[in-house]
Every structure is written in C-alpha cells, then in structure tokens.
C-alpha positions in Angstrom: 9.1 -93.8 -32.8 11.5 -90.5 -32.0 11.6 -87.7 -32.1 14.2 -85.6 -33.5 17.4 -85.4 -31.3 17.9 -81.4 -30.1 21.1 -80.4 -29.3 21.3 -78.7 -25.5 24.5 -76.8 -26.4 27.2 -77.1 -29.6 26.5 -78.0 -32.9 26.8 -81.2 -34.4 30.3 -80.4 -36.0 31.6 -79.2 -32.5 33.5 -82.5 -31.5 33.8 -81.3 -28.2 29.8 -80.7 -27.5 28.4 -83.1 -24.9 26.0 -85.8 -25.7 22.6 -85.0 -26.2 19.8 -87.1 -24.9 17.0 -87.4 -27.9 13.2 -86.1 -26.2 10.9 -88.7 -26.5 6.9 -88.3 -27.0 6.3 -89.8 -23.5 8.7 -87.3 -21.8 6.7 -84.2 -24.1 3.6 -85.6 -22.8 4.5 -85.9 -19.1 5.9 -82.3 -19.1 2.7 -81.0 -20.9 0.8 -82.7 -18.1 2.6 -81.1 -15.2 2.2 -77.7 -16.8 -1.5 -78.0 -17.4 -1.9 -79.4 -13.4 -0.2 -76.3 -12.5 -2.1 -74.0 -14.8 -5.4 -75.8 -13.8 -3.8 -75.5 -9.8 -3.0 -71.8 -10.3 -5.6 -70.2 -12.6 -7.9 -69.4 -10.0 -5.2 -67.5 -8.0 -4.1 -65.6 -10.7 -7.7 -64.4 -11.8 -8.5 -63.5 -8.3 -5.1 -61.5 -8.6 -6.2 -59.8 -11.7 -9.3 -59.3 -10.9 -8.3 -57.7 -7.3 -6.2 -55.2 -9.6 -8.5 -54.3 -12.4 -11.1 -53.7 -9.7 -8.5 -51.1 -8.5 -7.9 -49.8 -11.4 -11.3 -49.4 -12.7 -12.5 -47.9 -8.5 -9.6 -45.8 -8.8 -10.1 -44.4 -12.3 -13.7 -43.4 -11.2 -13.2 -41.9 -8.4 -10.3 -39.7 -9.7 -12.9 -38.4 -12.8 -15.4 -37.9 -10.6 -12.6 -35.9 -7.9 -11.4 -33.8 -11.0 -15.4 -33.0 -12.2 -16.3 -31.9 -9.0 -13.4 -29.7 -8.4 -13.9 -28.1 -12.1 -17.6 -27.3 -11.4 -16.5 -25.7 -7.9 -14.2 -23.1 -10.2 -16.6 -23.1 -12.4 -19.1 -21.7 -9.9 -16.9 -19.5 -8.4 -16.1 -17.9 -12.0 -20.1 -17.5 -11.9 -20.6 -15.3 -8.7 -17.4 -13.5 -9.9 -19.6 -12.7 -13.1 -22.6 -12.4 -11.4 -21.4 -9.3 -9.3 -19.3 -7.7 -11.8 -22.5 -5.5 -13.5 -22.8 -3.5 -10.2 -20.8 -0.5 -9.4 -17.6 -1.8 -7.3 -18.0 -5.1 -8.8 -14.7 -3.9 -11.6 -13.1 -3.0 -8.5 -14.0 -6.2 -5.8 -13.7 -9.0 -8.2 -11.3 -8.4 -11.0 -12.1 -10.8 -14.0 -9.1 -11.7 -15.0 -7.6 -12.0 -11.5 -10.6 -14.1 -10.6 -9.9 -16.4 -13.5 -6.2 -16.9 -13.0 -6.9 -17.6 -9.3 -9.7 -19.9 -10.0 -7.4 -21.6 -12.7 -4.5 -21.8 -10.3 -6.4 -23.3 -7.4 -8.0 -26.0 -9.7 -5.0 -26.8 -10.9 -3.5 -27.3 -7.9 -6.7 -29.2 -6.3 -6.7 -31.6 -9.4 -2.9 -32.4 -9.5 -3.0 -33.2 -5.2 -6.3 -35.5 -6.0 -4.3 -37.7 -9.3 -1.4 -37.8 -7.4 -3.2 -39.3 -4.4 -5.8 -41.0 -5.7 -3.0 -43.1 -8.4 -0.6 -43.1 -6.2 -2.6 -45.2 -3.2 -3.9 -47.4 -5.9 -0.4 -48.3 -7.5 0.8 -49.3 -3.6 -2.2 -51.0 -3.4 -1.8 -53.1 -6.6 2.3 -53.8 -5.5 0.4 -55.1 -2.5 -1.6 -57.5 -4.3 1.4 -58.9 -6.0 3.0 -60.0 -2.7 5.9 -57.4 -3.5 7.5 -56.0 -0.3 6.6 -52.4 0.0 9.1 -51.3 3.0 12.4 -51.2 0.8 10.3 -49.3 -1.8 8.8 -46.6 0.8 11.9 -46.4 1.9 13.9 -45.3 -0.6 11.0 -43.1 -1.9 11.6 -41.4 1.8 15.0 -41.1 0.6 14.7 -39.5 -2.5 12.2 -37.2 -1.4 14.1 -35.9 1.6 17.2 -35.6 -1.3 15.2 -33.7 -3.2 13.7 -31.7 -0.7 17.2 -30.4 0.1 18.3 -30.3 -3.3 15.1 -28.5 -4.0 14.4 -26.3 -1.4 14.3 -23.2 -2.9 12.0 -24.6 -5.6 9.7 -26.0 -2.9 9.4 -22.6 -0.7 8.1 -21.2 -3.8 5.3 -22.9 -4.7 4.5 -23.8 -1.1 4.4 -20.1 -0.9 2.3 -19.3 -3.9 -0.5 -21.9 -3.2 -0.7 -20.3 0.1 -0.5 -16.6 -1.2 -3.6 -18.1 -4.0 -5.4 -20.0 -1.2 -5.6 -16.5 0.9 -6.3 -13.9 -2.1 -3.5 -11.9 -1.0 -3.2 -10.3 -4.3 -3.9 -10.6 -8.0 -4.2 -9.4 -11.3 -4.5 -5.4 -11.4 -3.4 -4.6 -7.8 -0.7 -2.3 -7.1 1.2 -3.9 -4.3 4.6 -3.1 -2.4 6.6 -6.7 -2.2 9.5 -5.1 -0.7 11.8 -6.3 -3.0 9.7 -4.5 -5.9 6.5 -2.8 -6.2 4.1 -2.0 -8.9 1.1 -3.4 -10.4 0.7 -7.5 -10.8 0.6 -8.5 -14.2 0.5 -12.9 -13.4 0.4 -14.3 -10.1 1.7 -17.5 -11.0 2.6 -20.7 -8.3 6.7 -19.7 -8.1 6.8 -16.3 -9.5 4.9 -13.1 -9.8 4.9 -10.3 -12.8 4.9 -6.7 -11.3 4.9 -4.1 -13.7 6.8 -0.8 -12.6 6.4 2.7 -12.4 8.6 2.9 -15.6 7.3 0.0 -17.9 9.9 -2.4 -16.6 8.8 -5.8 -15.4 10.1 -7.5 -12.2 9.6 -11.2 -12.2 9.6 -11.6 -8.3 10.2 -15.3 -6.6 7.3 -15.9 -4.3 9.2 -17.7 -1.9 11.1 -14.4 -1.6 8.6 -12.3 -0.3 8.6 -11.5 3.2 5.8 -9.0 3.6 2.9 -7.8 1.1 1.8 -4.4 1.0 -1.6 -4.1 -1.4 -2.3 -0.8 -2.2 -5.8 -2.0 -4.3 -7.7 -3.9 -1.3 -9.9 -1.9 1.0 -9.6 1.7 1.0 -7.2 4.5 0.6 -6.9 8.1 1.6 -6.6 11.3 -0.1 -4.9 14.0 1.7 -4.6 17.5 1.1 -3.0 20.6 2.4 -4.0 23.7 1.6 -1.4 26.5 2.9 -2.7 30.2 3.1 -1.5 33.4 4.5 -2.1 33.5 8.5 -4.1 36.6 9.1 -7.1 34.5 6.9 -9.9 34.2 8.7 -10.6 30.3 9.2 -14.4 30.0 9.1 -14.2 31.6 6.0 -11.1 29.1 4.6 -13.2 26.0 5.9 -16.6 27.4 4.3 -14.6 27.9 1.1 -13.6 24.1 1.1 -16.6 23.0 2.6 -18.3 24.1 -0.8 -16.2 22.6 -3.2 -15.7 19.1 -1.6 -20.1 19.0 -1.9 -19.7 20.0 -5.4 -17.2 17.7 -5.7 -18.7 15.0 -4.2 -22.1 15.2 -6.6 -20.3 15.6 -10.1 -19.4 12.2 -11.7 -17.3 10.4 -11.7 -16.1 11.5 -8.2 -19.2 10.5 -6.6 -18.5 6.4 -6.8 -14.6 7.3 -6.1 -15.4 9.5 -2.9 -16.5 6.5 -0.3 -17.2 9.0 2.5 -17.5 13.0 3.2 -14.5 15.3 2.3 -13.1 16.5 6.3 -11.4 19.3 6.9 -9.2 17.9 9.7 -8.3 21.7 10.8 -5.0 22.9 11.6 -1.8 21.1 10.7 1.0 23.6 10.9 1.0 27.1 12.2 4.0 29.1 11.0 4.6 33.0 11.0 4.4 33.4 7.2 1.6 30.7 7.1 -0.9 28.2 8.2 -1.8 24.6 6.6 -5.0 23.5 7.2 -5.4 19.3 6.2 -7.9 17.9 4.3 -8.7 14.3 4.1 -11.0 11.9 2.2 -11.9 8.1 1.8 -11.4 6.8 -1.4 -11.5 4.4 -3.9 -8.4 1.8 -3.8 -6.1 3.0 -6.2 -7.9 6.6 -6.7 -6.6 8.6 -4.2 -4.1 10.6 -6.4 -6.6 11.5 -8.9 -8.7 12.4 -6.1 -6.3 15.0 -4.8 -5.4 16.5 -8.4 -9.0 17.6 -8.5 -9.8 18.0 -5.0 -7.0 20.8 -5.3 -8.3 22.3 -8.3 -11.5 22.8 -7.1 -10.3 23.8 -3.8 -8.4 26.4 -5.9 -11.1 27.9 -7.5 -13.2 27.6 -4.6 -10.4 30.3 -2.7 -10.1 32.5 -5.4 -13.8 32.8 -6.0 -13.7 33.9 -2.0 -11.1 36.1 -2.3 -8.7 34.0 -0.1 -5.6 34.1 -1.1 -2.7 30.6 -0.8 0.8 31.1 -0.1 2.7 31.8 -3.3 0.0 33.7 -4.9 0.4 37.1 -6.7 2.2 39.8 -3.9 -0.2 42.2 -2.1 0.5 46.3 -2.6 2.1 47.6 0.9 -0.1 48.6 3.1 1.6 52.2 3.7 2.4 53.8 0.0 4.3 56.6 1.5 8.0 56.4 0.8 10.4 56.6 3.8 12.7 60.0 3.3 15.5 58.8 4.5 15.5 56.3 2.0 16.8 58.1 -0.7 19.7 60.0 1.8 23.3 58.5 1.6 25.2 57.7 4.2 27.7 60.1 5.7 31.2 60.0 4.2 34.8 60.8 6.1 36.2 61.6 2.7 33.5 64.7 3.2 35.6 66.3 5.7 38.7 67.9 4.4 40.7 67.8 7.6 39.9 63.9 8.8 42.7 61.5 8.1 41.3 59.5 4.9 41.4 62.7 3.2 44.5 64.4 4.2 45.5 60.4 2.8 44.3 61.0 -0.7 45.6 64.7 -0.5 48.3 64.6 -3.5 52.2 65.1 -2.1 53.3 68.6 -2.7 55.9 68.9 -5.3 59.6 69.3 -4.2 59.3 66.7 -1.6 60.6 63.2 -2.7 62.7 60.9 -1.4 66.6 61.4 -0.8 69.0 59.7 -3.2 
C-alpha cells in the first residue's frame, strides 16, 4: 500500500516539473523515528535551558519589585520627617512641602528608572548567554550607538546629568528665589532638564539646567537687612543711637517681626561723614527672603522713633535762621556809572545836539 504521490515542485499539468518520488509508510515511519530520538536526545537540554531562563526571569522580576518598594518607602519616609517638622515655626521656611515633594518625586524616579534598567538589563545579557548567542558583536555595537548618541545627544545628556546632581545636593527648589545668572526669580518646577523661574514681572524663564554655571539662592540660610539712617551732622550721636536703640526692641517684641528678626538689631555706627550730613548704618539678621520687609518697617519705626526725640533726618522740614536780623546792605543797590553825569557811559547816552549831522 501507497501513499499518495506529493509533488516537490510543479503541478501535474506542468510538463516540464521533474519526477516525483511517491513517500511511502516505511520512509514516514523512519523519519518520525529520527525526530522522536532527537526530541527524546534533546528535551532535557532544552528544559534545563528554559528552566535556567525562567529562573532568571522570575529572580530578576523579584528583586526589581522588591528594589522599586524599597526605594518608594525611602521617599515615602522622607515625605514624613518633611511633615513631621513642618508644624513648628521655621518648619514653612526649612522644608517647603511642595519643594520636598517634587524632590522626593524626582529622586525616586530617578532611583527606580537606574534599578529597572539594571536590574532587566543584566538579566536579558544573562538570558542571551544561556542561548549560546555571542554577546561581543552585540556589546559592541551597543558601545557604538551609545557613544553616537552621546555625541549626538550631548546637550541633552549635560542636562539631566546636571539636574540629578542639582536634586541629589538640594541646591534649590520650589519657592526659593535664586540668581541663575542667566535669569533670576523665584522657582516654580525644578524638573531633571529644565527649571521654571518666575520673574520680577510675571514672566517665566524656562532655564536649561545644563546651562547653569553658578547658583545664587537668595531663600537658604539667612539674609541681611541694612539700613541707613542720614541726619544733620551737629546731632548728638548717643542720642541718635538711643533713639534707634528703642525702636529696634519695640520692634523686635511686636509680631510678626519677632520670628523674622533671627538676631538683635546693631547699630554698626558711622558710615559716612559728610559736611551737610552723617549716615549712621544699621544692620539685622533675617529671615531668608524677609529682609526688604524688614527694612520698610525698620525705617518707619526708626522714623517715628527720631521725631518722637526731636532728631531731625536730612530732607526734613527747613530750620528758621539762627540770626533773624536782616543784613542792611541787603536791600542797597549796587553803584551805577550811568549815576555820574560826566563818566563816559553817560556822556554815551547823552542825545546829539541838534544842527550837527553828517555832511552830504
């Protein structure tokens, strides 16, 4: 018995097909044979093989859930000591809430993408290893492309190298005033390529990270609040520095200057001496980002504080002279030569005599 005759190439009308050998059941049989021997010489290598790489797969999957839970409950607990400080009295001005939460954000993110990418990335070499596949050509062109890119890309790269660092090292964030040198005014996002500054004017500049060269942060630490008070020079200057004196205490006790004053009010002494006036500095540690307010009302009480003493500033209303007797010779003209009749402007402006004209 045969089996049906298959054609290997033609159809049976082609007259120019080859011949066809008919498969018989003995030659189906002997090739079923030889596959099953080399299934039945093979199946144990290929389920050591697949198990080798779903034991990767499952070791790496683990270990990049549990990477990515532990980095979310580090944020997480740095969001709690932000909150658990921010009830106390500089804890608006230490650890800004928002700023805290985009940082926290930022860094996670960061952490979590590094960790997937390594973490997947060792275990897919490590499963092309298992296959017997030859990894050198493939890191080697992956070195390739990357340096391509790298070039291609630098710009790109310098920024968001330079914002992880500028996140890592809390340089600045959300609600600080800060002087980038390209711009300056207060951050809106710090994000991993560019930062949002608002301006003095309402305008936003959207500022490449990798384009700042030097940071000035006006809302970290402490700032000063300087003050000078110009008065006439014949003031007596215990009496000037006792006036002062008295407002900065009052000043420092009223709210809510007391928590924005971080140390006494000085009066530093004499800053210019001049023959119309003297200016006598006064300085004070403040709150970051307070110091103007802090001199708007350290000169209004200052103000008051002189007037209340009788000490006049420069520019105030004019004193009466001391001598209110009127010179005399103020109010005597100067001598004229058209007072004299015989001096030679007047005999000028003496009218010609009539007869005498010129001769035709």
């Amino acid at each position: 018995m045969h089996w049906p005759a298959v054609l290997a190439a033609g159809s049976p009308s082609d007259p120019t097909a080859p011949p066809t050998t008919p498969v018989t059941l003995d030659d189906a049989q002997k090739s079923a044979t030889e596959a099953a021997g080399w299934v039945e010489e093979n199946w144990s290598t290929w389920l050591a093989i697949g198990l080798r790489i779903l034991l990767i797969v499952i070791i790496a999957s683990v270990l990049r859930v549990l990477v990515r839970r532990a980095l979310t409950k580090l944020i997480d607990r740095m969001n709690r000591s932000a909150q658990a400080v921010e009830g106390t009295a500089l804890g608006g001005l230490l650890v800004n809430a928002e700023r805290r939460r985009q940082r926290s954000e930022a860094i996670g993110s960061v952490l979590r993408s590094v960790a997937s990418f390594l973490i997947m990335g060792t275990a897919a070499l490590m499963v092309l290893g298992v296959l017997n596949i030859d990894l050198a050509p493939l890191l080697a062109s992956a070195g390739v492309a990357g340096v391509a890119i790298g070039f291609g890309a630098r710009n790109l790269v310098t920024d968001f190298l330079s914002g992880v660092f500028m996140i890592l090292e809390d340089q600045y964030g959300v609600g600080d005033s800060i002087d980038a040198g390209v711009a300056s005014g207060e951050v809106v996002e710090v994000g991993l390529r560019v930062t949002k500054l608002r301006g003095d004017n309402g305008e936003i500049w959207y500022v490449r990270n990798g384009e700042i060269k030097r940071i000035g942060n006006l809302s970290q630490g402490w700032a000063t609040a300087a003050v000078d008070v110009q008065v006439r020079p014949t003031e007596d200057l215990d009496r000037v520095r006792a006036a002062i004196t008295a407002a900065a205490e009052s000043m420092a006790k009223d709210e809510p200057w007391n928590e924005r004053l971080w140390g006494p009010v000085e009066v530093l002494g004499l800053n210019e001496v001049l023959l119309d006036s003297m200016v006598i500095r006064v300085s004070a540690k403040t709150m970051p980002g307070k110091a103007l307010g802090v001199e708007r009302e350290l000169r209004w009480r200052i103000k008051r504080s002189l007037d209340a003493a009788g000490i006049r500033i420069v520019g105030g209303a004019p004193l009466p002279p001391e001598d209110p007797t009127p010179d005399p010779s103020a109010a005597v003209a100067a001598p004229s030569a058209l007072n004299n009749p015989t001096s030679p402007q007047s005999l000028a402006t003496a009218p010609i005599p009539p007869g005498q004209g010129l001769a035709k």
